[in-house]
N, C-alpha and C positions, 0 to 999 in steps of 0.2 A: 154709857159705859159698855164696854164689850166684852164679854170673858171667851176667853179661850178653854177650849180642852185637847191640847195635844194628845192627851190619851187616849182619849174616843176615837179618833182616826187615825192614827197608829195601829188599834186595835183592828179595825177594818182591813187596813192596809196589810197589816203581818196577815191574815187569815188571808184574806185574797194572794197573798203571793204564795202562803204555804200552800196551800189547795193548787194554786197551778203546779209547783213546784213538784207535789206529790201526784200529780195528775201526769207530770212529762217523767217522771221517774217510773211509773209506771206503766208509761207507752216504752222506755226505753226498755226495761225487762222484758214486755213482751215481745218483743223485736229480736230481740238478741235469744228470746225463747223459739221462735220463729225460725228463724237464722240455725239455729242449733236443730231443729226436728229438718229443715229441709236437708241439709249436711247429712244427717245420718238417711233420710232417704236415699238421694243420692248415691249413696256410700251402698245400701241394702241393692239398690238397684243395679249398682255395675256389679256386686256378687251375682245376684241373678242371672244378669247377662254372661257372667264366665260359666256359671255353671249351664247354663243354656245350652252354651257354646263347646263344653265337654259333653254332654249328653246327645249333642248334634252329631260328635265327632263320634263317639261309640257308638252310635245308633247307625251310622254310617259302615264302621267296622262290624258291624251282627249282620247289616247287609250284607256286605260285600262277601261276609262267612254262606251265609243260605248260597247265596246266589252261587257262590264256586262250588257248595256241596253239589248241586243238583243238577251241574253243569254235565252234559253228555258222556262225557268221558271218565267224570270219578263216577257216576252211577256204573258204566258199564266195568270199570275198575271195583268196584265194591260187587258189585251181582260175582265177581269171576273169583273173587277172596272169599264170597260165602258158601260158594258153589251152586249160586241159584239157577234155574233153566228156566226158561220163556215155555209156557204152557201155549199149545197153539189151539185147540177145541177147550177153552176152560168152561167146567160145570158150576152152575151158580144154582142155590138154593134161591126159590122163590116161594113166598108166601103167603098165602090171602091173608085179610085182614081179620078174620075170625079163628084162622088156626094158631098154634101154641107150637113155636118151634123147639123148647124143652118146656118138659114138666117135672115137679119133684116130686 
């Protein structure tokens, strides 16, 4: 005589499909968690690069400020607005390394 237990393997059977089930349910969250951090990468990364790309561009304009101030001709425009004069014998203090050029 042979008896059957359909329950027994039923049993088996549901555990074994839950456990994949909850295994690829699992892989798909992390996926789509994945998917979602690189996007926002992405996203932080082209702000980067805009702001890169404005800091490139004013960095550019503070040059091109220096560079005109010191250009030949607004120096000799600013000496001539301050009224300064070209010293042609100028005296310079020099110092040895042991003397004290003020004291209090």
């Amino acid at each position: 005589m042979t008896i059957i237990k359909p329950n027994k393997n039923k049993n088996k059977t549901f555990l074994v499909i839950s456990l994949l089930f909850l295994a690829i349910i699992g892989l798909v969250s992390q996926e789509v968690y994945n998917y979602s951090q690189s996007v926002t990468l992405r996203h932080d990364m082209d702000n980067l690069k805009k702001n890169l790309r404005e800091t490139e561009v004013t960095n550019a304009e503070i040059k091109n400020k220096i560079f005109t101030f010191f250009e030949p001709e607004n120096i000799k425009k600013i000496v001539e607005e301050r009224g300064l004069v070209e010293e042609n014998n100028p005296k310079y203090i020099k110092i040895s390394d042991n003397n004290i050029l003020a004291a209090r």
